[in-house]
Short mmCIF file of the C-alpha atoms (twelve columns), coordinates in Angstrom:
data_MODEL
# 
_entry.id   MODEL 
# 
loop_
_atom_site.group_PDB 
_atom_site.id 
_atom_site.type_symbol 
_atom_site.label_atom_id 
_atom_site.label_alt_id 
_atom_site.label_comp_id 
_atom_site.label_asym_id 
_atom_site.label_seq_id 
_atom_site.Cartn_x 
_atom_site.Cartn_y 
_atom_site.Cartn_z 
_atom_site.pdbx_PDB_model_num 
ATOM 1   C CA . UNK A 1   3.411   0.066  -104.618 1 
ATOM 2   C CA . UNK A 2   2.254   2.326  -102.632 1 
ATOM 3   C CA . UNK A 3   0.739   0.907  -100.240 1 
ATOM 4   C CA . UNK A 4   3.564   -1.690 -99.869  1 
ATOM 5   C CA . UNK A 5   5.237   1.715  -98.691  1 
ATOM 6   C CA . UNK A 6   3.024   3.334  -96.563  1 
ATOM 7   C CA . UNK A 7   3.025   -0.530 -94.741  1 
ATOM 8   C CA . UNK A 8   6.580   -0.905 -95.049  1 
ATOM 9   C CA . UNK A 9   6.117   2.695  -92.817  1 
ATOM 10  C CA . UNK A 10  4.087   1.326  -90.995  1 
ATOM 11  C CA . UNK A 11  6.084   -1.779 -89.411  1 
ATOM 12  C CA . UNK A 12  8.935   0.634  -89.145  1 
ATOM 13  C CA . UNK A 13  7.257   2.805  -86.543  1 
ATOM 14  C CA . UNK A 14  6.162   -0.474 -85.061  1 
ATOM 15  C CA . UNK A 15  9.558   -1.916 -84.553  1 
ATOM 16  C CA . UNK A 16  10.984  1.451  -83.629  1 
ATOM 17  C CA . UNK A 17  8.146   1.482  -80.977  1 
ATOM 18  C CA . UNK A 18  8.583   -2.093 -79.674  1 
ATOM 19  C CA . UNK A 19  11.804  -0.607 -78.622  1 
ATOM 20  C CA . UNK A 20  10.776  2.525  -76.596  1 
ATOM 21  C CA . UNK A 21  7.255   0.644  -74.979  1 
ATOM 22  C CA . UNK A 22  8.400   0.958  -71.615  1 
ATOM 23  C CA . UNK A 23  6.723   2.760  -69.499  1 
ATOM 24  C CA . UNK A 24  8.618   6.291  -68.719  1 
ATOM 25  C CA . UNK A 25  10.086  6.500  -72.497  1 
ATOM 26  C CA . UNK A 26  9.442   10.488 -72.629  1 
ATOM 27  C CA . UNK A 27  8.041   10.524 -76.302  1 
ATOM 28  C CA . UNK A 28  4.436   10.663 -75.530  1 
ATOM 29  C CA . UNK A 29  2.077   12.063 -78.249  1 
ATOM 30  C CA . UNK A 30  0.960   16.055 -76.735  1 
ATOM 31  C CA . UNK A 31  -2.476  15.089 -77.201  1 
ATOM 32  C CA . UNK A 32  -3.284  18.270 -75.106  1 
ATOM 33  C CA . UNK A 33  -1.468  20.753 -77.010  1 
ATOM 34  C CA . UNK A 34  -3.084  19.085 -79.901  1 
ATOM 35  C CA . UNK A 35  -6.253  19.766 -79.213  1 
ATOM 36  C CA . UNK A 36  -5.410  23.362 -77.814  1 
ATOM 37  C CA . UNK A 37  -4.054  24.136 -81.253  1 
ATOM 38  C CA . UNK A 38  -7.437  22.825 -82.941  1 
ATOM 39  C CA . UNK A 39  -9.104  25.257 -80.293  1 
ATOM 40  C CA . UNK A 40  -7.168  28.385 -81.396  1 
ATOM 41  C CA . UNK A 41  -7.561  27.544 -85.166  1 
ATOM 42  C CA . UNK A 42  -11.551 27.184 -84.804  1 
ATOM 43  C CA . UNK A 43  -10.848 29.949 -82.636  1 
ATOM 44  C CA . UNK A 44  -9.794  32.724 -85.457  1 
ATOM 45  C CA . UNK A 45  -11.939 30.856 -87.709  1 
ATOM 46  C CA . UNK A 46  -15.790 31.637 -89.532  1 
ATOM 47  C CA . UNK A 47  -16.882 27.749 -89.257  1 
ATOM 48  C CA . UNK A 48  -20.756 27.246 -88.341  1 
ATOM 49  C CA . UNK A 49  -20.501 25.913 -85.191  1 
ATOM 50  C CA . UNK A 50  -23.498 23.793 -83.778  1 
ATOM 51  C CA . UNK A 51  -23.903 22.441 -80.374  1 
ATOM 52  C CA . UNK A 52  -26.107 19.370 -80.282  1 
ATOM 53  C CA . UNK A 53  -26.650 17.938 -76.688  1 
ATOM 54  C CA . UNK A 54  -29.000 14.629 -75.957  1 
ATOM 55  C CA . UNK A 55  -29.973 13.384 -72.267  1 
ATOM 56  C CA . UNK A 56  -30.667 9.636  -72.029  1 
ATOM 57  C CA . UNK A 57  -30.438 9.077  -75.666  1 
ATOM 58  C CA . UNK A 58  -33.363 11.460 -76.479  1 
ATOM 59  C CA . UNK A 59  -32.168 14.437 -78.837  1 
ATOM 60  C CA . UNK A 60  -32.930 17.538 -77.062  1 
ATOM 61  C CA . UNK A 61  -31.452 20.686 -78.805  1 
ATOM 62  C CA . UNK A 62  -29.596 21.583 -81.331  1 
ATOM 63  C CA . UNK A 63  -28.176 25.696 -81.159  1 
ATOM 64  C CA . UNK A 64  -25.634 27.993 -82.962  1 
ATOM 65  C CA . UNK A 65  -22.691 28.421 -80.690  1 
ATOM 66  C CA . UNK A 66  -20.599 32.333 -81.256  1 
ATOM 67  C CA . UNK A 67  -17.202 31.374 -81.445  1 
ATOM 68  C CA . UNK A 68  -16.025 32.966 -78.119  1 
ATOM 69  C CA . UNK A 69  -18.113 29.740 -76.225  1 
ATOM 70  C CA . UNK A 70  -16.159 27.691 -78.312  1 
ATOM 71  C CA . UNK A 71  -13.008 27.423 -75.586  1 
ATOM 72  C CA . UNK A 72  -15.429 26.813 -72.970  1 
ATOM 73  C CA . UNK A 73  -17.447 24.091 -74.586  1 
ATOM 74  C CA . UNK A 74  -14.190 22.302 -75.265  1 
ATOM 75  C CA . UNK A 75  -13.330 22.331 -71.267  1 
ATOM 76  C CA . UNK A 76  -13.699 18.723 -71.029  1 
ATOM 77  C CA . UNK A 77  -10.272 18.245 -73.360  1 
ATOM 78  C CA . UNK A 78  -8.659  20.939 -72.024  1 
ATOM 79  C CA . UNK A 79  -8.597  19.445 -68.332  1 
ATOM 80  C CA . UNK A 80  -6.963  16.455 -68.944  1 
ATOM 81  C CA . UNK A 81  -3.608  15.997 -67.556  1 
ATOM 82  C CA . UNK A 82  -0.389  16.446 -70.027  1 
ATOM 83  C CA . UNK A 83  0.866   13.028 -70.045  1 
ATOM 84  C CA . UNK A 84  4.248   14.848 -71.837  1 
ATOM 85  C CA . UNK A 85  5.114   16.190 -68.242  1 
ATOM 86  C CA . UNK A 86  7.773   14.234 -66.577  1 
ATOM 87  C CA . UNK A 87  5.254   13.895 -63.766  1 
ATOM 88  C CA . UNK A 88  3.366   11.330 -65.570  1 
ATOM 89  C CA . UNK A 89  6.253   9.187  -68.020  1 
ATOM 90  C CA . UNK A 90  6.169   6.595  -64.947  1 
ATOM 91  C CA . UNK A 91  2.164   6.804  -64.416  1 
ATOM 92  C CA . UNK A 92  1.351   5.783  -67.667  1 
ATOM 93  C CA . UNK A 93  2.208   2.936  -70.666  1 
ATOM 94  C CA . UNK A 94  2.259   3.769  -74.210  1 
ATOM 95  C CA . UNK A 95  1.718   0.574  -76.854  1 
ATOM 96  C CA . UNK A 96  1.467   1.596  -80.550  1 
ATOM 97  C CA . UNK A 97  -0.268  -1.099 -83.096  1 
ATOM 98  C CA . UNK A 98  -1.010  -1.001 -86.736  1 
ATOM 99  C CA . UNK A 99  -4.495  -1.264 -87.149  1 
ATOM 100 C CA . UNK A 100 -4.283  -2.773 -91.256  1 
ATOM 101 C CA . UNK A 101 -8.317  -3.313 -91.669  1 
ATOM 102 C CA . UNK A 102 -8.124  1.157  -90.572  1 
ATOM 103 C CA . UNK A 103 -4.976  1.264  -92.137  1 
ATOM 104 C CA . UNK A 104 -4.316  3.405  -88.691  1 
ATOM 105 C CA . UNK A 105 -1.666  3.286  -86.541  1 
ATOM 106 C CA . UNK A 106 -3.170  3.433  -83.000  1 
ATOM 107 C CA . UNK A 107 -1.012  4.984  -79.593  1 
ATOM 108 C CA . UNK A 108 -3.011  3.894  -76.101  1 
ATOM 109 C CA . UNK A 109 -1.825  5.642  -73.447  1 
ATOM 110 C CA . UNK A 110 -3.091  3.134  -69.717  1 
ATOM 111 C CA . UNK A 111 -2.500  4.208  -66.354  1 
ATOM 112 C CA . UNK A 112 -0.190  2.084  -64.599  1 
ATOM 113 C CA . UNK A 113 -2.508  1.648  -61.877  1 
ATOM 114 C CA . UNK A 114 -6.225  2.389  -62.982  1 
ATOM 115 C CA . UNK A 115 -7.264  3.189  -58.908  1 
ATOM 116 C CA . UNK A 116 -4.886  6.026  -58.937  1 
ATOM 117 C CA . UNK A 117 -5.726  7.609  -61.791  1 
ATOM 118 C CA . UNK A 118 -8.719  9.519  -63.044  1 
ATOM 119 C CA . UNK A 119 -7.525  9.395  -66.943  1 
ATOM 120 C CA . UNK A 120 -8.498  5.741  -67.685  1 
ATOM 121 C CA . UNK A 121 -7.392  5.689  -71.220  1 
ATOM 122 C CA . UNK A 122 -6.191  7.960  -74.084  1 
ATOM 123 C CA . UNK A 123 -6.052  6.844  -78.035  1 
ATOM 124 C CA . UNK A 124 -4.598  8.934  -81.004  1 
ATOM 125 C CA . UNK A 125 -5.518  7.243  -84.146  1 
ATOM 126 C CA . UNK A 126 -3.030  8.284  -86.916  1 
ATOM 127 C CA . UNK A 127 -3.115  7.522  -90.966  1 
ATOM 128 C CA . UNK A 128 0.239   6.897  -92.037  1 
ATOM 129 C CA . UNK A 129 1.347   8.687  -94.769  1 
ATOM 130 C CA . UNK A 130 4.404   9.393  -97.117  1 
ATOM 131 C CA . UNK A 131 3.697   12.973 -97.900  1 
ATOM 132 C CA . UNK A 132 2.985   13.018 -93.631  1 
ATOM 133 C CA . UNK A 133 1.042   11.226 -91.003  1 
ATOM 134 C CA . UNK A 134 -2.989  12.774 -90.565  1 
ATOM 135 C CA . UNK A 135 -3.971  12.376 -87.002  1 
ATOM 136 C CA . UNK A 136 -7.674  11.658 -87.667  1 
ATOM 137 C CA . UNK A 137 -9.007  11.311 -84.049  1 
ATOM 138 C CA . UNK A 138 -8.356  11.513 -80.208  1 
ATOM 139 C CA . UNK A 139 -10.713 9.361  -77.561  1 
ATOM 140 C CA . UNK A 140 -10.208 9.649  -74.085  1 
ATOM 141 C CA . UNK A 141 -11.900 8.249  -71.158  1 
ATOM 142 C CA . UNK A 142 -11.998 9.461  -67.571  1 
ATOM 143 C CA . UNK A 143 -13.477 8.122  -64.601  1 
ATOM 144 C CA . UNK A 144 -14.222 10.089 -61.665  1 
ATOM 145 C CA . UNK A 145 -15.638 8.149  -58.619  1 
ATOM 146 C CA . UNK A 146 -16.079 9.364  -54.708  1 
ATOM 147 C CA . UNK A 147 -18.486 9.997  -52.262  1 
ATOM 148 C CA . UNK A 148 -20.077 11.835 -54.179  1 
ATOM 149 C CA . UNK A 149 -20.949 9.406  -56.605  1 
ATOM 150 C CA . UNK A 150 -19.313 8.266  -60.300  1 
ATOM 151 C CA . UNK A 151 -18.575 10.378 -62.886  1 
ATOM 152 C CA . UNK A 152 -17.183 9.041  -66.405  1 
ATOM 153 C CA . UNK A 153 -16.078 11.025 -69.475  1 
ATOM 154 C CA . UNK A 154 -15.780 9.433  -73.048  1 
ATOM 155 C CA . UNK A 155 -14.496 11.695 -75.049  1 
ATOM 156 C CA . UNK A 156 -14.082 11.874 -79.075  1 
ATOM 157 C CA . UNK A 157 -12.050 14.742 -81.031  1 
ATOM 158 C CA . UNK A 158 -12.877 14.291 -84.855  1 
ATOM 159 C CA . UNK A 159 -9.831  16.595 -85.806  1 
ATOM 160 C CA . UNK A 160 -11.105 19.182 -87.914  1 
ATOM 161 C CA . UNK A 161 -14.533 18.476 -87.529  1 
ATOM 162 C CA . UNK A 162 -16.084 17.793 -84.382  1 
ATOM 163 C CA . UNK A 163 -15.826 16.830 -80.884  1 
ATOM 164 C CA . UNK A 164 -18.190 15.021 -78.396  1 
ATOM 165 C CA . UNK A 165 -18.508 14.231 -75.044  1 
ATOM 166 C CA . UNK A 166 -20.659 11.666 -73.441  1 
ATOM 167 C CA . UNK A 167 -21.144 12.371 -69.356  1 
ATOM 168 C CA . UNK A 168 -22.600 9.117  -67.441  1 
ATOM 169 C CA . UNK A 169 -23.180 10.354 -64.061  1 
ATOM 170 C CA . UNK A 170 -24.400 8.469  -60.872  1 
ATOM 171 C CA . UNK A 171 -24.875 9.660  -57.380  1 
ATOM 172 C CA . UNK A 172 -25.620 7.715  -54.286  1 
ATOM 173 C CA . UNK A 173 -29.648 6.545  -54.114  1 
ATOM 174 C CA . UNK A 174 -30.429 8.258  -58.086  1 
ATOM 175 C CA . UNK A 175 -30.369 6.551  -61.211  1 
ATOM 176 C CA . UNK A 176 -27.984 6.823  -63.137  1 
ATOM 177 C CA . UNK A 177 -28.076 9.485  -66.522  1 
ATOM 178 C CA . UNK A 178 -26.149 10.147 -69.417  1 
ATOM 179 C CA . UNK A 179 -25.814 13.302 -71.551  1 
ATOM 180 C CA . UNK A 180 -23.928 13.483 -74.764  1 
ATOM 181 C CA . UNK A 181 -23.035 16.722 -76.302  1 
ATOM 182 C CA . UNK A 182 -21.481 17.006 -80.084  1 
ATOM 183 C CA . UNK A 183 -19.902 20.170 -81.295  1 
ATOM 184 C CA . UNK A 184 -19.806 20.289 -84.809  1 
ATOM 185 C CA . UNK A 185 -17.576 22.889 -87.236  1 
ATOM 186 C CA . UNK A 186 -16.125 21.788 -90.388  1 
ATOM 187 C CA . UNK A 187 -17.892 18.197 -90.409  1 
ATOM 188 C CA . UNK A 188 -17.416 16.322 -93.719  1 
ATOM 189 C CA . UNK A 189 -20.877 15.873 -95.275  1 
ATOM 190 C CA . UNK A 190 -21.844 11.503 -95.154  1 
ATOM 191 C CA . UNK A 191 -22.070 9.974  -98.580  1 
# 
């Protein structure tokens, strides 16, 4: 029963987002002020936290992290634009889906025109709930390319637990490398 509910939920948000899936419809999820509000709470907290960072694959160190580096470790999220600003409603598409295998329901945010935009793609994966949706994580992907060279971001926010962020970097003549750096504080122990 229920699950029939949390479904029934489920297909309710769906239709009710079928609606609004034009781009421009102002109800973007604040992904950024999300993860600035996980910041402040690890901020005033006494989690652990362990930085873990791995070049080409290869673990390379793993170190204690005082919580006033926390902020600064988390840079990567706290760049990325505020698609809630008016500035970007017409920039970017939102398209919500019920994942039922994750029992998630999934927002994508997609730039309207990938060339223009450096924010390739931003997903909030949500578990439906009676008692209150649980935003479980945020990935976002960002793609810098110039002169320079190319740049891409993936980034993963396990709320509550962790975040990482995987760097693939190329500049003109090198090969390319990739760094991935995990930031662990409240992660739930694998079974």
């Amino acid at each position: 029963m229920k699950r029939a509910l949390i479904l029934l939920s489920a297909i309710l948000l769906l239709s009710a987002a079928c609606k609004m899936k034009k781009k421009g419809a102002g109800n973007f999820f604040p992904v950024l002020s999300f993860i600035k509000s996980q910041i402040a709470h690890v901020d005033t907290s006494l989690y652990n936290i362990t930085k873990i960072i791995y070049m080409d694959t290869i673990h390379a160190d793993t170190t204690y992290v005082r919580r006033e580096e926390f902020r600064g470790l988390a840079k990567d999220f706290l760049s990325i634009p505020d698609l809630t600003e008016k500035k970007y409603q017409d920039r970017y598409r939102e398209e919500k889906m019920f994942d039922e295998t994750l029992n998630r329901v999934i927002l994508t945010y997609k730039p309207e025109n990938q060339d223009k935009e450096e924010l390739q793609d931003q997903e909030v994966l949500i578990t439906p709930d009676l008692s209150g949706d649980k935003v479980n994580s945020i990935i976002i992907d960002q793609v810098i390319s110039n002169k320079d060279g190319f740049l891409q971001k993936r980034m993963l926010w396990q709320v509550d637990q962790s975040f990482q962020v995987t760097t693939i970097a190329q500049k003109p003549g090198e090969p390319e490398t990739i760094t991935t750096m995990k930031v662990t504080w409240n992660e739930k122990e694998e079974k």
